[in-house]
C-alpha positions, 0 to 999 in steps of 0.5 A: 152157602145155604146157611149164609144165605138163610142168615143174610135173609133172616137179617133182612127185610125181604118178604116171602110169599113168590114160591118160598115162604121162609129164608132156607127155602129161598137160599135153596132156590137161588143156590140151585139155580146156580147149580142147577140142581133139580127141585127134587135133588137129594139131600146128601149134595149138601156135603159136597163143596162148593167151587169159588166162582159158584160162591160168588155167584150164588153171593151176587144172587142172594145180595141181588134178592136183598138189595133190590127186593125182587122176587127169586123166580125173576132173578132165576127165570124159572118158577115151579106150579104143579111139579112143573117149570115154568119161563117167567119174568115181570110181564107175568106175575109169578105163578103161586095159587092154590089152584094147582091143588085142584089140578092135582086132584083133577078137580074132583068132585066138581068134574065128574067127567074128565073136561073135553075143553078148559078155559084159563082165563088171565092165564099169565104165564099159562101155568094153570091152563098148561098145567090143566093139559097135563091132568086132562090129557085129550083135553083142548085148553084155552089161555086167554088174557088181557096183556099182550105182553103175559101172552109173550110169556105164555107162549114160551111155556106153550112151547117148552110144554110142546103142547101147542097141538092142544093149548092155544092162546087168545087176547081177549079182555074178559070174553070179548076176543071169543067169536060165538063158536066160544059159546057153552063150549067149556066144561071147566073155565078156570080163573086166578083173576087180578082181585087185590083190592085198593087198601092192600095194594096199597100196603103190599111189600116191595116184591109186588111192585116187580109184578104187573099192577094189571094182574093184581088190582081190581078196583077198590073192593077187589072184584071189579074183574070178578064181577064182570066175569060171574055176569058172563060165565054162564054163558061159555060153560057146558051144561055140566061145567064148572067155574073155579076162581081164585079171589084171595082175601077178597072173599069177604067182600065177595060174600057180602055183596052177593049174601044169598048166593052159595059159593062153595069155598074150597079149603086146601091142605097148605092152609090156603083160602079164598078159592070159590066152585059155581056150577053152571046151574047155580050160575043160571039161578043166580043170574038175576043176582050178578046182573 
């Protein structure tokens, strides 16, 4: 079944990018959605036979995935970030950043403490505030996004985590939903913003167009969000905080507009770019710059 599905994948025009990257990973995701076999499931299963009815729905599934381009973890409801299971569906856009390397690894060095109160902003489906909350474990997490629909699906994962004695969730566009008791609360604030910039949006295979265009377009050079977000961060950070934002291939245009500013641009093993670390005293020092 998995090298049927790899075949009718290969053959196809299907892009790969929303948690697999190639045709035999994608037929083992759907195959063990079906299945329900776990992500870590061992390898000796593939002797095993499959019954009809199974067949025809993994079939259904990979002619689904073919047919209409939409992303796999839409079709299953379930996406993977940080080793953990994520409810997803086209309110969020599905959870792939390189930021879960970071989470991983505690965001060390930039933390040198581990940080009493997180802030995610354009949470999504709040898989990297969620996924904060299990690295800092008395950490107070905050999800915030702009749609009210993401905050739907955000609170599902709130639950299915049972962490909502520590993650809470607010709509806000940007900080404007924060009262003034948000103000230099947070010691990390991290961020996978809408960054797609006009030209790619516009060139962007059929599988993105399942996903909210709120959470992929920023304006023509992609940093419309960024922008208004590096005005203001200072401001709810701690003395010792810390942001990370995710800007992808709109990093190019974020060092050229602001040259003289030194963002640290992280580098991660799977070859992912485009993530950037301000302290709050760059932040401060640089303030003119982003006003």
């Amino acid at each position: 079944m998995l090298e049927y599905g790899q075949i009718l994948f290969e053959q196809s025009d299907v892009y790969f990018g929303h948690g697999t990257d190639n045709a035999w990973d994608e037929a083992v995701y759907l195959l063990s959605h079906v299945l329900d076999l776990p992500p870590n499931a061992d390898r000796s299963l593939l002797d095993n036979s499959v019954p009809v009815a199974e067949q025809n729905k993994i079939e259904a599934l990979f002619q689904r995935r073919i047919n209409e381009r939409v992303p796999a973890p839409y079709i299953t409801k379930q996406a993977w970030f940080c080793s953990l299971p994520f409810y997803v569906d086209e309110r969020v856009i599905v959870p792939r950043s390189p930021i879960a390397e970071l989470v991983y690894n505690q965001f060390q060095p930039w933390c040198g403490n581990e940080p009493r109160k997180v802030l995610d902003l354009c949470t999504g489906s709040g898989c990297i505030g969620i996924a904060c909350a299990y690295a800092f474990e008395q950490a107070q997490v905050v999800l915030s996004d702009i749609s009210q629909e993401a905050l739907e699906v955000t609170d599902i994962n709130i639950q299915k985590h049972d962490l909502s004695h520590r993650v809470t969730a607010i709509e806000s566009d940007l900080f404007s939903g924060f009262d003034s008791r948000a103000k230099n609360s947070f010691d990390l604030i991290v961020s996978n913003p809408p960054y797609v910039d006009a030209n790619d949006l516009a060139q962007m295979p059929d599988e993105f167009s399942h996903e909210p265009e709120l959470a992929l377009a920023s304006g023509d050079d992609g940093l419309d969000f960024t922008r208004r977000l590096l005005k203001q961060a200072a401001e709810y950070l701690t003395q010792r905080g810390v942001l990370v934002v995710e800007v992808g291939n709109s990093s190019v245009a974020l060092d050229r507009a602001f040259p003289e500013v030194p963002f640290t641009w992280l580098e991660f093993s799977e070859g992912d770019s485009g993530v950037f670390v301000l302290t709050y005293d760059q932040l401060q020092a640089y303030a003119a710059s982003f006003n």
